[in-house]
Backbone as a chain_set.jsonl record, in Angstrom:
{"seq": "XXXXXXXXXXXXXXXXXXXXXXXXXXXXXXXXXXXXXXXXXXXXXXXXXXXXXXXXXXXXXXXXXXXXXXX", "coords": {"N": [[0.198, 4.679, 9.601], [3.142, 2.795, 10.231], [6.114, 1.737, 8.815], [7.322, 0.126, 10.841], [5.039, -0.989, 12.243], [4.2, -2.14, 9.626], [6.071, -4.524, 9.086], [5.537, -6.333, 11.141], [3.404, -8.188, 9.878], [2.086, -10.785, 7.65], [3.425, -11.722, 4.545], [1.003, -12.372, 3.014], [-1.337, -11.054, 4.697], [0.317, -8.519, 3.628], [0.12, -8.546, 1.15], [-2.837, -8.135, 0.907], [-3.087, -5.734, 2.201], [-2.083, -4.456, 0.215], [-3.591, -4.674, -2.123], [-5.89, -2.967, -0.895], [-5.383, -0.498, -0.19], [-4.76, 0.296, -3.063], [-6.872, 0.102, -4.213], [-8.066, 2.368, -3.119], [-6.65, 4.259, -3.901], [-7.314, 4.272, -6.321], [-9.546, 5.146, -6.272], [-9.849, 7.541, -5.191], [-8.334, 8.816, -6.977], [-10.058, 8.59, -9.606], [-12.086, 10.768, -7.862], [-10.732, 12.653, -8.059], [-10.305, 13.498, -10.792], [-12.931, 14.318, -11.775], [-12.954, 16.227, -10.067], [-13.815, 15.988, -7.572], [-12.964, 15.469, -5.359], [-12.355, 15.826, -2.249], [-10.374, 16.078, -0.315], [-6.808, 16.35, -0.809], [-4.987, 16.345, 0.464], [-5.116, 13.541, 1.138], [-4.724, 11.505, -0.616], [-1.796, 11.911, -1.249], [-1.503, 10.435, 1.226], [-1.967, 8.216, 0.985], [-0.659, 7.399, -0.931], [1.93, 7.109, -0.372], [1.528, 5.24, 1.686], [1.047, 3.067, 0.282], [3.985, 3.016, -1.122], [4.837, 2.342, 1.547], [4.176, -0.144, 1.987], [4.65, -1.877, 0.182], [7.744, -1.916, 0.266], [7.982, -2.965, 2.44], [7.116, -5.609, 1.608], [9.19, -6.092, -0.064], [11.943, -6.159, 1.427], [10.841, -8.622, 2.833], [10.906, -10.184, 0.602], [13.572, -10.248, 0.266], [14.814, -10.848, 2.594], [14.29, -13.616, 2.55], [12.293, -14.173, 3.494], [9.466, -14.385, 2.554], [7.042, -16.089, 1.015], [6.286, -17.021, -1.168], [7.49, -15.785, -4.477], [6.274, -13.915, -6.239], [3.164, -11.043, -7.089]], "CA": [[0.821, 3.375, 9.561], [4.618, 2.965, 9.832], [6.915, 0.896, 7.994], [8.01, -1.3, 11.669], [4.292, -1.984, 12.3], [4.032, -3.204, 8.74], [6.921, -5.72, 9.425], [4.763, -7.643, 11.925], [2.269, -8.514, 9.565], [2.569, -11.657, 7.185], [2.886, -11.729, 3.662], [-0.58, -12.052, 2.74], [-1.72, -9.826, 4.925], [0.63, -7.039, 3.426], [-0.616, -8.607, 0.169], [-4.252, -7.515, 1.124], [-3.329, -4.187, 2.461], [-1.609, -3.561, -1.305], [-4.643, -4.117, -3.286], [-6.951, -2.759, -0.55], [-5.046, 0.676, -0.666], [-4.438, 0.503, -4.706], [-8.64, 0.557, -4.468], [-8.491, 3.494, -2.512], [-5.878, 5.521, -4.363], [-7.901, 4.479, -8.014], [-10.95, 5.738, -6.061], [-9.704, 8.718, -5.248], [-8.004, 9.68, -8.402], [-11.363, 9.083, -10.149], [-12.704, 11.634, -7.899], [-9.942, 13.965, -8.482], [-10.558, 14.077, -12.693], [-13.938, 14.552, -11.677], [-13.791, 17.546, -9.239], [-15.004, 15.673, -6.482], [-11.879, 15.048, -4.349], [-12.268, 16.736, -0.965], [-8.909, 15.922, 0.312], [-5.729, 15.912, -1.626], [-3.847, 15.426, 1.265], [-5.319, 12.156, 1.532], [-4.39, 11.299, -2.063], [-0.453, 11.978, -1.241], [-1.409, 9.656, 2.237], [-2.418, 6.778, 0.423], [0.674, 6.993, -2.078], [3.051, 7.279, 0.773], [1.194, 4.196, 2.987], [1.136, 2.336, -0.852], [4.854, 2.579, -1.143], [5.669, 1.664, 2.539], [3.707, -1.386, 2.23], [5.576, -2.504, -0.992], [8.895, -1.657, 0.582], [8.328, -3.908, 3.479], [7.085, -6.818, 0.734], [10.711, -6.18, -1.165], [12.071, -6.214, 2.552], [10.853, -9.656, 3.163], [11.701, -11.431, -0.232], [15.379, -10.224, 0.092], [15.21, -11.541, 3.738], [13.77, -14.669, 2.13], [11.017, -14.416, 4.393], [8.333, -14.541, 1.54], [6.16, -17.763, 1.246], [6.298, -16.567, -2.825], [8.186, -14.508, -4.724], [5.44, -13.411, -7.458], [2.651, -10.278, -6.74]], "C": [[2.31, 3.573, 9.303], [5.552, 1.557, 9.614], [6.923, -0.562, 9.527], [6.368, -1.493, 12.059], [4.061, -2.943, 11.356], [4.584, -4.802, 8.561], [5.899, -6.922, 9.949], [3.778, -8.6, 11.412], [3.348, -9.737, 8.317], [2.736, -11.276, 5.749], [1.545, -11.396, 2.67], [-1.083, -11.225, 3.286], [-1.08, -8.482, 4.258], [0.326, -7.194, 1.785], [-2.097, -7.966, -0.018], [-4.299, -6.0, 1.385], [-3.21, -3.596, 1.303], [-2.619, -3.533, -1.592], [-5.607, -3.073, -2.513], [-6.789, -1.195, -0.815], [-4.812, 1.325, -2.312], [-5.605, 0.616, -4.918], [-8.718, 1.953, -4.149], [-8.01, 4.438, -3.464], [-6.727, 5.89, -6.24], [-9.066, 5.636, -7.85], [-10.671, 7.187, -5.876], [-9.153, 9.751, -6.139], [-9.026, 9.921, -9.627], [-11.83, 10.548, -9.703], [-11.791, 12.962, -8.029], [-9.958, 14.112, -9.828], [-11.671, 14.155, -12.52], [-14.413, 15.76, -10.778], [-13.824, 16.842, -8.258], [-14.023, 15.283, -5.355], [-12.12, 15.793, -3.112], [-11.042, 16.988, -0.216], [-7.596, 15.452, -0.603], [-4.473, 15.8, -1.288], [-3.729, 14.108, 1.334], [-4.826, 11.231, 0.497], [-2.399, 10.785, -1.687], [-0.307, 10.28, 0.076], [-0.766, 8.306, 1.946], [-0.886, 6.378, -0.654], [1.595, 6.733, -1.293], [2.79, 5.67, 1.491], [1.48, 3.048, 1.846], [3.056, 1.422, -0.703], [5.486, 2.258, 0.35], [5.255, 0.463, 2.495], [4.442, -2.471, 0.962], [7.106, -2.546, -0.611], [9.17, -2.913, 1.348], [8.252, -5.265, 2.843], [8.408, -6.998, 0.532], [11.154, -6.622, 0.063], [11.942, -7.614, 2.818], [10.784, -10.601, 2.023], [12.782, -11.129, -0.366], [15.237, -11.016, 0.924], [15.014, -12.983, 3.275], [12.738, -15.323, 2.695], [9.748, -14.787, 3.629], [8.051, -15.958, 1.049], [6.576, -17.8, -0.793], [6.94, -15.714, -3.309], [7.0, -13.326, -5.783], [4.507, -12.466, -6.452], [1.276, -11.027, -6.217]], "O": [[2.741, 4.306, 8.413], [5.519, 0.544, 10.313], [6.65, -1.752, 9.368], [6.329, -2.697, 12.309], [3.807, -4.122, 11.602], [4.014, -5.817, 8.16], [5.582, -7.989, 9.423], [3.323, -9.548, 12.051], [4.56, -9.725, 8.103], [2.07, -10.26, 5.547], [1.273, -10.477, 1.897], [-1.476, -10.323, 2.546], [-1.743, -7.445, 4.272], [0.276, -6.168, 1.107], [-2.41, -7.358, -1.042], [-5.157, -5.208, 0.996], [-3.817, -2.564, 1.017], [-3.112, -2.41, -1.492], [-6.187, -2.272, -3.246], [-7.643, -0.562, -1.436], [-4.723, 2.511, -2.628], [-5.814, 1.295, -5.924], [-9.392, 2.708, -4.851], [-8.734, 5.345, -3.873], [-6.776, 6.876, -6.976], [-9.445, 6.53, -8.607], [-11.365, 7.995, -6.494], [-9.321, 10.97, -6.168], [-9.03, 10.88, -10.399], [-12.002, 11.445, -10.528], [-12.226, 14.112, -8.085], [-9.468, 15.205, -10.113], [-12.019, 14.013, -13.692], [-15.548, 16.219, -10.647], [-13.98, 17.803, -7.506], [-14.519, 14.713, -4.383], [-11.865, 16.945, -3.464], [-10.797, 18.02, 0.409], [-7.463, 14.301, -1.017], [-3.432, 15.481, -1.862], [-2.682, 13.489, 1.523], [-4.51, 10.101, 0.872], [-1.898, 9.671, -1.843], [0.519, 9.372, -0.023], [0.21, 7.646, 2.304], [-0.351, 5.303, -0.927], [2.27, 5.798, -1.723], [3.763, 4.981, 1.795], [2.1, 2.065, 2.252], [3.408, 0.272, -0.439], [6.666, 1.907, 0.354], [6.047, -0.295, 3.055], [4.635, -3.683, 1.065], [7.756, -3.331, -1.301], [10.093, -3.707, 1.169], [9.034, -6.132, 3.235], [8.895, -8.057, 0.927], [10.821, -7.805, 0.14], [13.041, -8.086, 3.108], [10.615, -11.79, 2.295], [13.32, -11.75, -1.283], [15.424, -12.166, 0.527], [15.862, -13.687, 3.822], [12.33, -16.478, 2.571], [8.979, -15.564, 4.196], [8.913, -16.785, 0.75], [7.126, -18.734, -1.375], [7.085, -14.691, -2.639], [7.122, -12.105, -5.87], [4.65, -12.652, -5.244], [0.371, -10.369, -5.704]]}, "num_chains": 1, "name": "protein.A"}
């Protein structure tokens, strides 16, 4: 996923992608204090896709594009 597809998407939707990926990254840091991680590339992925999707949020309440300013 890259930052100019994120653009296209609304608010809410890049609201949904945050928490949906902030599930993933908890889930997978569980299984990394547990051993059980298989991929710890995927770990770095998810942190990386996290902060582009927060970037593009900030991104569209400067623009004043944001329906809300709150999380």
């Amino acid at each position: 996923m890259t930052a100019n597809e994120l653009r296209e998407h609304t608010m809410e939707e890049l609201r949904e992608k945050e928490r949906e990926l902030s599930d993933q990254l908890f889930t997978l840091r569980l299984h990394k204090a547990t051993g059980q991680l298989e991929s710890p590339a995927r770990l770095r992925e998810l942190k990386r896709d996290l902060a582009r999707v927060l970037t593009v949020q900030n991104e569209k309440r400067m623009a004043g594009g944001a329906e809300e300013t709150s999380r």
